[in-house]
N, CA, C and O atoms as a DFTB+ gen file, in Angstrom:
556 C
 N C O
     1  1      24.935       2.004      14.988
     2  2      23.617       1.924      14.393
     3  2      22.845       0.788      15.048
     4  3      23.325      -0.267      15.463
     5  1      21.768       1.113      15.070
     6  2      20.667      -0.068      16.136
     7  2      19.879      -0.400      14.966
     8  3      19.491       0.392      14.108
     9  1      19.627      -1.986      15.029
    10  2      18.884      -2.537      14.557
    11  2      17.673      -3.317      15.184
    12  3      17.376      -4.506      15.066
    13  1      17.001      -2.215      15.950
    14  2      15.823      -2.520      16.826
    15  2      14.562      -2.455      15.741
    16  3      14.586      -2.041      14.582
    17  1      13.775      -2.842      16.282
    18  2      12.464      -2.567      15.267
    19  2      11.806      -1.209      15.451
    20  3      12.083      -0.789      16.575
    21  1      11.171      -0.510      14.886
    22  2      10.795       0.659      14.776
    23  2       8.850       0.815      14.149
    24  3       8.161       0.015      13.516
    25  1       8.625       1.803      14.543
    26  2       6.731       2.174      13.998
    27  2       6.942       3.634      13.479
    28  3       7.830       4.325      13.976
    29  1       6.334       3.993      12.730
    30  2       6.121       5.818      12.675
    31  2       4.324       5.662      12.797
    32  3       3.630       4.894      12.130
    33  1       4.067       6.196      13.376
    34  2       2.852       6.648      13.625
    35  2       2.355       7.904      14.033
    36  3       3.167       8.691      14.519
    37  1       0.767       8.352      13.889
    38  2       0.744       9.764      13.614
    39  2      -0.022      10.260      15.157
    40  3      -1.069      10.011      15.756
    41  1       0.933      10.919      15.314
    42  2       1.003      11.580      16.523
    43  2       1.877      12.956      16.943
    44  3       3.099      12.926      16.797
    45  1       1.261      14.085      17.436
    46  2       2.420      15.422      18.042
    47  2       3.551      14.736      18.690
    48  3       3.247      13.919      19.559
    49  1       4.975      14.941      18.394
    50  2       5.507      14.744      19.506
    51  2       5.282      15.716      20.996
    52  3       4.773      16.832      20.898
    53  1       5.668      15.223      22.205
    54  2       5.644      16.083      23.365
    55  2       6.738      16.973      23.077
    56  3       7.693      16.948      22.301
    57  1       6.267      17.823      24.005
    58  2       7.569      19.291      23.677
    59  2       9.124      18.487      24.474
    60  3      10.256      18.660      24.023
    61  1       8.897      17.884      25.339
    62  2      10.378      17.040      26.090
    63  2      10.784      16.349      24.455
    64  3      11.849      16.675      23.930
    65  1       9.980      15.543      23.866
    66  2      10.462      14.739      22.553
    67  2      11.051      15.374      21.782
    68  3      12.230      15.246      21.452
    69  1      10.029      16.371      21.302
    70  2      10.702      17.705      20.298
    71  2      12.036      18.215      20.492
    72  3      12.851      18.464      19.605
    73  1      12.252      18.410      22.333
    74  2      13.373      19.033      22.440
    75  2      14.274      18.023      22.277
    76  3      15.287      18.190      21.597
    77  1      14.044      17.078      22.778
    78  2      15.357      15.700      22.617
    79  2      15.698      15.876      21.351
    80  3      16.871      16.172      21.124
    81  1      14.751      15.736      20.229
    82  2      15.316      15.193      19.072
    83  2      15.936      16.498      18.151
    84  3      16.732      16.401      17.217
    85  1      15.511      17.371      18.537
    86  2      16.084      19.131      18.006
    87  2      17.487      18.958      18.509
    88  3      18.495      18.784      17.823
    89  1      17.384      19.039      19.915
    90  2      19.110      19.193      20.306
    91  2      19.895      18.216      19.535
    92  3      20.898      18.325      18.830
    93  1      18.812      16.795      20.026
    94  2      20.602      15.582      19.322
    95  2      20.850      15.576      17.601
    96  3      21.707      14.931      16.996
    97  1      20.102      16.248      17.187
    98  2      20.331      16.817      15.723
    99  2      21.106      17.898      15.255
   100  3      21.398      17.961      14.061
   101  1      21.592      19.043      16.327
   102  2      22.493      19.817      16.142
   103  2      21.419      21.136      16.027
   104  3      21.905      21.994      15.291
   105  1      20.500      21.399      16.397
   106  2      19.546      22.396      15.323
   107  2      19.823      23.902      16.823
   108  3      19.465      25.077      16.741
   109  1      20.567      23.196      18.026
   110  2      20.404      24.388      19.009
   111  2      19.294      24.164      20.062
   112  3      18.541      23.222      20.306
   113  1      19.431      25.052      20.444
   114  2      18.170      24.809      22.198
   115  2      17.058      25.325      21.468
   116  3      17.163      25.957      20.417
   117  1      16.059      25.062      22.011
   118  2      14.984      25.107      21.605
   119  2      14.290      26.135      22.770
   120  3      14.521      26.244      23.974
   121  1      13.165      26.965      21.711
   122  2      12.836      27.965      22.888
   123  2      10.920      26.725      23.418
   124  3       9.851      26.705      22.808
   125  1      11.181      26.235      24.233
   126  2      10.242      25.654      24.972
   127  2       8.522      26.386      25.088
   128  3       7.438      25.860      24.833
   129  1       8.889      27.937      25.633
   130  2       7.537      28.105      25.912
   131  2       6.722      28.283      24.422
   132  3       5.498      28.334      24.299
   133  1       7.654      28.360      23.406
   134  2       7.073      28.521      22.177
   135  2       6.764      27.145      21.141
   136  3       6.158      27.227      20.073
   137  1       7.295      25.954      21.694
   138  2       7.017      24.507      21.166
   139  2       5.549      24.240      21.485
   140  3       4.887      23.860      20.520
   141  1       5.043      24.337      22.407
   142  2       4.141      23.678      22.906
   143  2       2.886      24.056      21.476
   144  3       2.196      23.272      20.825
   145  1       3.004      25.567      21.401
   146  2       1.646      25.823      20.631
   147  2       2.050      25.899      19.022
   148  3       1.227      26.206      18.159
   149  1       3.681      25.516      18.695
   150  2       3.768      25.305      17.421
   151  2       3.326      24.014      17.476
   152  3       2.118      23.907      17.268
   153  1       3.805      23.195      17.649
   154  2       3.014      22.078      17.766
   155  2       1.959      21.300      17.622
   156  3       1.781      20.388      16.815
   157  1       1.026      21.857      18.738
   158  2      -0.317      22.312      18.617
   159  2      -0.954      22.773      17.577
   160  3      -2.152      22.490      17.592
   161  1      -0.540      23.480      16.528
   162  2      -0.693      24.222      15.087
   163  2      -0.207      23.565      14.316
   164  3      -0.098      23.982      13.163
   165  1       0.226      22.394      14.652
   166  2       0.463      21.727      13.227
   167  2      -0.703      21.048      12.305
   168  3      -1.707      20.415      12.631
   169  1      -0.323      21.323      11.371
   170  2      -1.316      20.608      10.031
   171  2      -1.580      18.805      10.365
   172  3      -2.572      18.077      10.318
   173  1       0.020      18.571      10.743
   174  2       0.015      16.770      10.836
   175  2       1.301      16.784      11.641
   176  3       1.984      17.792      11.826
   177  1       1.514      15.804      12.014
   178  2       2.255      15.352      12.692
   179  2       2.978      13.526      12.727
   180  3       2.252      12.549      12.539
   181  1       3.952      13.458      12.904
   182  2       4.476      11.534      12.859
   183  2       5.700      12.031      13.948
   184  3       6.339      13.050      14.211
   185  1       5.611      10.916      14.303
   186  2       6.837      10.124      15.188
   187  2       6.860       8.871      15.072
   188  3       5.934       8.064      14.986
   189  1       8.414       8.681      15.073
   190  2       9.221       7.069      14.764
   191  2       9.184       6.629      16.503
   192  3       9.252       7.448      17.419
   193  1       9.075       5.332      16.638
   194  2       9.037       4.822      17.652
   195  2      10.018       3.723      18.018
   196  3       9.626       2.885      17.206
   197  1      10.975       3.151      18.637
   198  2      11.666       2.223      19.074
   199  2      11.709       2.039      20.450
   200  3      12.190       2.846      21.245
   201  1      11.022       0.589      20.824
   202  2      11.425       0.345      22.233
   203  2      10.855       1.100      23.263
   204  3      11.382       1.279      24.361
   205  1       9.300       1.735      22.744
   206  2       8.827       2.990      23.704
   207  2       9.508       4.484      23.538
   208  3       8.997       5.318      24.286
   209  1      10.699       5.032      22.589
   210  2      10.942       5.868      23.046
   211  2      11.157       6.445      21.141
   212  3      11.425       5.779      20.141
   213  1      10.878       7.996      21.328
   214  2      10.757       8.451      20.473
   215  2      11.697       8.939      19.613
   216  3      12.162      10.061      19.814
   217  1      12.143       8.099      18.442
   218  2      13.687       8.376      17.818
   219  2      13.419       9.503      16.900
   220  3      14.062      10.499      17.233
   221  1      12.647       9.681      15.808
   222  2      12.234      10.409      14.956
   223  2      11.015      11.317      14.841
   224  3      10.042      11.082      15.557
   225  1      11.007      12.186      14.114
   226  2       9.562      13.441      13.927
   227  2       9.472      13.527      12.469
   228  3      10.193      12.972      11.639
   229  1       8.541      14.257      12.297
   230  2       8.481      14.965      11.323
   231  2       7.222      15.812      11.296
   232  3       6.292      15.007      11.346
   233  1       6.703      17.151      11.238
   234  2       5.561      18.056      10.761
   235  2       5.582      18.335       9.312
   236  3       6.372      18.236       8.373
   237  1       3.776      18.922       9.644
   238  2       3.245      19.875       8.215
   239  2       3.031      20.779       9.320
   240  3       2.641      20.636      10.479
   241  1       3.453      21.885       8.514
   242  2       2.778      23.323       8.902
   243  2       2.468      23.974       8.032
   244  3       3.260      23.854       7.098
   245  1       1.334      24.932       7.759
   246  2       0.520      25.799       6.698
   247  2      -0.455      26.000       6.815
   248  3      -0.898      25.957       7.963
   249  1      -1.138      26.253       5.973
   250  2      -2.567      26.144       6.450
   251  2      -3.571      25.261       5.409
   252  3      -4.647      25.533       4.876
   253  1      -3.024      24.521       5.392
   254  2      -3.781      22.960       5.004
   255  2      -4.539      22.628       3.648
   256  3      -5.118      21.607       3.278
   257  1      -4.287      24.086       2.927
   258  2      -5.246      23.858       1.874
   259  2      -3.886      24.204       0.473
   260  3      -3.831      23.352      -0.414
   261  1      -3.115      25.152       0.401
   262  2      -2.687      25.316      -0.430
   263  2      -1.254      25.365       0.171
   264  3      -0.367      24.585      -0.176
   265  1      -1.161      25.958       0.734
   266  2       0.641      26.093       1.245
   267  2       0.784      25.037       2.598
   268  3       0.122      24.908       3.627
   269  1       1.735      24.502       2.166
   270  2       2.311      23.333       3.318
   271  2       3.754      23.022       3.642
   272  3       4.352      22.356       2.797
   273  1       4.352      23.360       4.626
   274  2       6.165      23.334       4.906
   275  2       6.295      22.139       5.416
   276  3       5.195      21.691       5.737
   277  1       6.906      21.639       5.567
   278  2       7.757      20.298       5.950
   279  2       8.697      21.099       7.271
   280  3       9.732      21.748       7.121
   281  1       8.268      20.931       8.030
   282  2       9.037      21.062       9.313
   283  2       9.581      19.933      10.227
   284  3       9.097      18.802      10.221
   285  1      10.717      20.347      11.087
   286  2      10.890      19.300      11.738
   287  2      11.011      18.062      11.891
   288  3      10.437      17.536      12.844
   289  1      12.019      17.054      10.725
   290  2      12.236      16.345      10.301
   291  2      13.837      16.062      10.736
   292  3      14.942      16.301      10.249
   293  1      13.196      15.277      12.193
   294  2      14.728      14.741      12.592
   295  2      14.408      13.296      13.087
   296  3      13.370      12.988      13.674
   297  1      15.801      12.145      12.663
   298  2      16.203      11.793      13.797
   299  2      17.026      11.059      14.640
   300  3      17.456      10.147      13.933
   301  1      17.401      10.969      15.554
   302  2      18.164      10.558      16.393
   303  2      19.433      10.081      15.426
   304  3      19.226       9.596      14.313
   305  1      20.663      10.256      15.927
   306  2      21.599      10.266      15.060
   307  2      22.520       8.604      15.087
   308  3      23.373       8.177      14.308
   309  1      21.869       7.937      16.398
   310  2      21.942       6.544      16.452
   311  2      21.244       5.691      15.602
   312  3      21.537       4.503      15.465
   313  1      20.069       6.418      14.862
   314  2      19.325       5.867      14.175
   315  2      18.976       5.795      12.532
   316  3      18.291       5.165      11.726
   317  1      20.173       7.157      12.642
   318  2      20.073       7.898      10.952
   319  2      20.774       6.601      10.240
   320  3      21.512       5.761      10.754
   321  1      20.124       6.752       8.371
   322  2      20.636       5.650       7.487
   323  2      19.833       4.681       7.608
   324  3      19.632       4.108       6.537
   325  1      19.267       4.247       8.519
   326  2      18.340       3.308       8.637
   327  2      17.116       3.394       7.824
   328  3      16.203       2.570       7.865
   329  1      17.161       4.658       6.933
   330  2      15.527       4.659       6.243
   331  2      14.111       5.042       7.252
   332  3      12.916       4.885       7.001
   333  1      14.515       5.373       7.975
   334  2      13.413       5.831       9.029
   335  2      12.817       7.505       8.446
   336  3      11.683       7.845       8.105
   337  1      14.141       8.321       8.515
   338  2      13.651       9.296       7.833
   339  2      13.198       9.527       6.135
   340  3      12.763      10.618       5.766
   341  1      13.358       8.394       5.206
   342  2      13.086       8.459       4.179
   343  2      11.429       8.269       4.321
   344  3      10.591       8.898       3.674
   345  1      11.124       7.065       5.504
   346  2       9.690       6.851       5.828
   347  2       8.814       7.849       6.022
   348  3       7.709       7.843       5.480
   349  1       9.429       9.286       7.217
   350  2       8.656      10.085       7.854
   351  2       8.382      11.136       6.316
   352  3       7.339      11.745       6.077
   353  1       9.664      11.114       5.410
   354  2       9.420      12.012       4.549
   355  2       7.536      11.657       3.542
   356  3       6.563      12.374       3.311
   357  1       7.877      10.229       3.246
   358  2       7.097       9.682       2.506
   359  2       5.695       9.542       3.215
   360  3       4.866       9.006       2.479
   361  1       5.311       9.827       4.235
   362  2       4.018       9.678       4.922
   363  2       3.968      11.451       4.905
   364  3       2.999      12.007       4.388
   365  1       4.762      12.018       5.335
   366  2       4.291      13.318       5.356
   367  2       3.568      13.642       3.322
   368  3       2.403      14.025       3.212
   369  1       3.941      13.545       2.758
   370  2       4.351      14.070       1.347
   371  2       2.901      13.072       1.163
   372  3       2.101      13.636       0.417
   373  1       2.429      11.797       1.651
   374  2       1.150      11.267       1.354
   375  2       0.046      12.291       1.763
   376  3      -1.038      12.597       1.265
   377  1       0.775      12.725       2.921
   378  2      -0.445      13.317       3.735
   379  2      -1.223      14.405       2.568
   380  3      -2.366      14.568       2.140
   381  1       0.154      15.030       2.348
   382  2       0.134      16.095       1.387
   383  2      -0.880      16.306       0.052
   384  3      -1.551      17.300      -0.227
   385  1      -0.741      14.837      -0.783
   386  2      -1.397      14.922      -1.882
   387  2      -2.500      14.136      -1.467
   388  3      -3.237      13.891      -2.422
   389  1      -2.841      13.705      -0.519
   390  2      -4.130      13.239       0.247
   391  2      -4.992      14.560       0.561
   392  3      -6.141      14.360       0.168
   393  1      -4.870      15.656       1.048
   394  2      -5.330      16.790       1.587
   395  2      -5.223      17.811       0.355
   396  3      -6.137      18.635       0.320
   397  1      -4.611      17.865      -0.292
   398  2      -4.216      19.122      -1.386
   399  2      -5.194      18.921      -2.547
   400  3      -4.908      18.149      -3.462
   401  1      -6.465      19.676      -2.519
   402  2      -7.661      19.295      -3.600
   403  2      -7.169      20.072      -5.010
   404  3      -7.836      19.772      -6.001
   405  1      -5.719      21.354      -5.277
   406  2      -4.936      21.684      -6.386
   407  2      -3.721      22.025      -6.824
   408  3      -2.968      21.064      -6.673
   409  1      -3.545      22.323      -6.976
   410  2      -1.938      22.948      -7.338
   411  2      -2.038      23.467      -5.555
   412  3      -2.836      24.086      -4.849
   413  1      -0.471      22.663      -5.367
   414  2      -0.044      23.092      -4.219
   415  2       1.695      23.535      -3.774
   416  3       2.678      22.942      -4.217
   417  1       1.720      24.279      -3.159
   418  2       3.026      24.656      -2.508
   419  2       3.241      23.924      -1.644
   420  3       2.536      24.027      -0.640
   421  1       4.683      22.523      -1.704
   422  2       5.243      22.139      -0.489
   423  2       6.513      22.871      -0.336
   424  3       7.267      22.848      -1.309
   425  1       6.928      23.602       0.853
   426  2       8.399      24.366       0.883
   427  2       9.253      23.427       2.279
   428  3       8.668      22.536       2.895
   429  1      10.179      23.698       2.472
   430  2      11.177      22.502       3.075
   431  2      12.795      23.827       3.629
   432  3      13.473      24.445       2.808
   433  1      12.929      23.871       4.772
   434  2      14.465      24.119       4.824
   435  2      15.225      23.032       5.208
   436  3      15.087      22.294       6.183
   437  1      16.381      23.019       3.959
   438  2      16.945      21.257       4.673
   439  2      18.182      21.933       5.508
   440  3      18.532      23.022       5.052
   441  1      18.870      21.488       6.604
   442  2      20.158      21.245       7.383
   443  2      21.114      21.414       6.198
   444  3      20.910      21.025       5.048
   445  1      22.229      22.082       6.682
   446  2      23.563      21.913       5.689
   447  2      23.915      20.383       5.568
   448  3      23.954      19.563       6.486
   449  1      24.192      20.157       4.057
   450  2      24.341      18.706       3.431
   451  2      22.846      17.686       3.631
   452  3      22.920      16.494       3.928
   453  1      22.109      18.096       3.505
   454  2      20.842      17.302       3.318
   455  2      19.984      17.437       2.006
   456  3      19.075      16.698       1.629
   457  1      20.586      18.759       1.297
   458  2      19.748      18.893       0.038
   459  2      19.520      17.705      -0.853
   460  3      18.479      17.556      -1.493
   461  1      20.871      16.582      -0.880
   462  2      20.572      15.466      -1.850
   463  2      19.542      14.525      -1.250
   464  3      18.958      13.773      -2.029
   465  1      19.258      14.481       0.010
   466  2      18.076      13.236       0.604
   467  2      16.582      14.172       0.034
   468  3      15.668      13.675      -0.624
   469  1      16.653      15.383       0.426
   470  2      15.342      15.750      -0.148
   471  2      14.956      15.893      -1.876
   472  3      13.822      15.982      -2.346
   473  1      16.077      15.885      -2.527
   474  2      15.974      16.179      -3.861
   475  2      15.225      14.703      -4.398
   476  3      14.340      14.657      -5.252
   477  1      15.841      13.464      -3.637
   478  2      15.151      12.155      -3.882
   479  2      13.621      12.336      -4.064
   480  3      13.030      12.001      -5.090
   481  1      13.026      12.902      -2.969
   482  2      11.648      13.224      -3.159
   483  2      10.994      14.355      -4.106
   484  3       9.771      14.490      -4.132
   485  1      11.961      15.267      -4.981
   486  2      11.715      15.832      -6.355
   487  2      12.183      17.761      -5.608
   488  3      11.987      18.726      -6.347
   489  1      12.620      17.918      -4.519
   490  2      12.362      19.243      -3.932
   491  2      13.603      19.688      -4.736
   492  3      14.469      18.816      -4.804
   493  1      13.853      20.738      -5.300
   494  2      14.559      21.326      -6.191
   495  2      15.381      22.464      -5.613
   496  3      14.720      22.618      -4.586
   497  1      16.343      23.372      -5.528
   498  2      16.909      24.617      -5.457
   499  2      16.327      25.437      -6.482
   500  3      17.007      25.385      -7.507
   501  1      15.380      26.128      -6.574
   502  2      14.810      26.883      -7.518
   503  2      16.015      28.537      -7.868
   504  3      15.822      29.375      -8.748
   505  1      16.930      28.522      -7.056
   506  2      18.169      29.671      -7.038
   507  2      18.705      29.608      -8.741
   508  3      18.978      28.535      -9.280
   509  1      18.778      30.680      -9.310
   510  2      18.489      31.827      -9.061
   511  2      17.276      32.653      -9.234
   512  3      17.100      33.819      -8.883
   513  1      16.270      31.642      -9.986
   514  2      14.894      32.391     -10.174
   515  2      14.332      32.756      -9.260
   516  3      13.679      33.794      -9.145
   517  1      14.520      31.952      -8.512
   518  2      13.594      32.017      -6.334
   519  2      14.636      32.033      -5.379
   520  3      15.728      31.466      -5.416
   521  1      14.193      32.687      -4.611
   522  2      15.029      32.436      -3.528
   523  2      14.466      32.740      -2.152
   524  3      14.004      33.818      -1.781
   525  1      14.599      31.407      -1.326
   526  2      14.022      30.876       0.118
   527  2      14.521      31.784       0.804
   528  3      15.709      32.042       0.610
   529  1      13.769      32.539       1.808
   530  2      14.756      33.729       2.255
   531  2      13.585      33.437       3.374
   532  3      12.483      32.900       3.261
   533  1      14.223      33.969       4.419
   534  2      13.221      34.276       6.022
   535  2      14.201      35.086       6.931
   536  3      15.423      35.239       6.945
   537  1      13.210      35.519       7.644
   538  2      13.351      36.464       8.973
   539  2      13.416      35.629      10.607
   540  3      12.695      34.786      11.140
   541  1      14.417      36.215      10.946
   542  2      14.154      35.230      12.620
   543  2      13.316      36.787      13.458
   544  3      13.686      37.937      13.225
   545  1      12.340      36.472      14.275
   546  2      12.303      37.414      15.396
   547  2      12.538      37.001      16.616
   548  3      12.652      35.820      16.942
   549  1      12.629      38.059      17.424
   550  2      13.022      37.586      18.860
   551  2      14.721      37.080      18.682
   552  3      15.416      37.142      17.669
   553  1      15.085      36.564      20.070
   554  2      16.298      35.976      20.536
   555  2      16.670      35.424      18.943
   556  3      17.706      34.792      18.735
């Protein structure tokens, strides 16, 4: 664990960043020609900073008024525990009730064993009344 100093500030990561911090998180290769314009489409955006180089992310994606996902919330695994990602959660989730003029939908897929860090911030398993379900297309 590094105890360097760190910033989150609001900014896209680059698609090279994105991919760094996707892979060293376990999440798989990343399809590239399709980062650039998710990205680009995001609602908001943060990255954690150390030493010039980009340890952490986090997105909004939706469409900005009523529905909003929490995407892409990694980081670097030299860096995890440190509270960095409790930070990116808590600026995203500002962003949220900063922009959200009513009743709003935030939705979230967490990584296997992460449900208890997000539950901190109130996100619930709504199973068996609801259930989070999606489609992959392509590869």
């Amino acid at each position: 664990m590094s105890n360097k100093p760190y910033e989150i500030i609001e900014r896209p990561p680059t698609v090279l960043e994105h991919k760094t911090l996707w892979e060293a998180v376990g999440w798989g290769k990343v399809n590239i020609e399709m980062t650039e314009q998710s990205i680009a489409n995001s609602v908001y955006c943060l990255v954690a900073i150390s030493a010039g180089n980009v340890i952490g992310m986090g997105r909004i994606v939706g469409d900005g008024a009523m529905y909003y996902y929490i995407q892409d919330v990694a980081v670097l695994p030299e860096y995890q525990n440190m509270g960095i990602g409790k930070q990116i959660i808590e600026k995203l989730l500002n962003f949220i009730h900063d922009h959200c003029a009513g009743a709003g939908f935030v939705g979230l897929f967490a990584s296997h064993g992460k449900d208890e860090f997000y539950e901190k911030f109130g996100f619930k398993n709504h199973s068996p009344g609801m259930t989070g379900m999606f489609l992959v297309v392509g590869d």
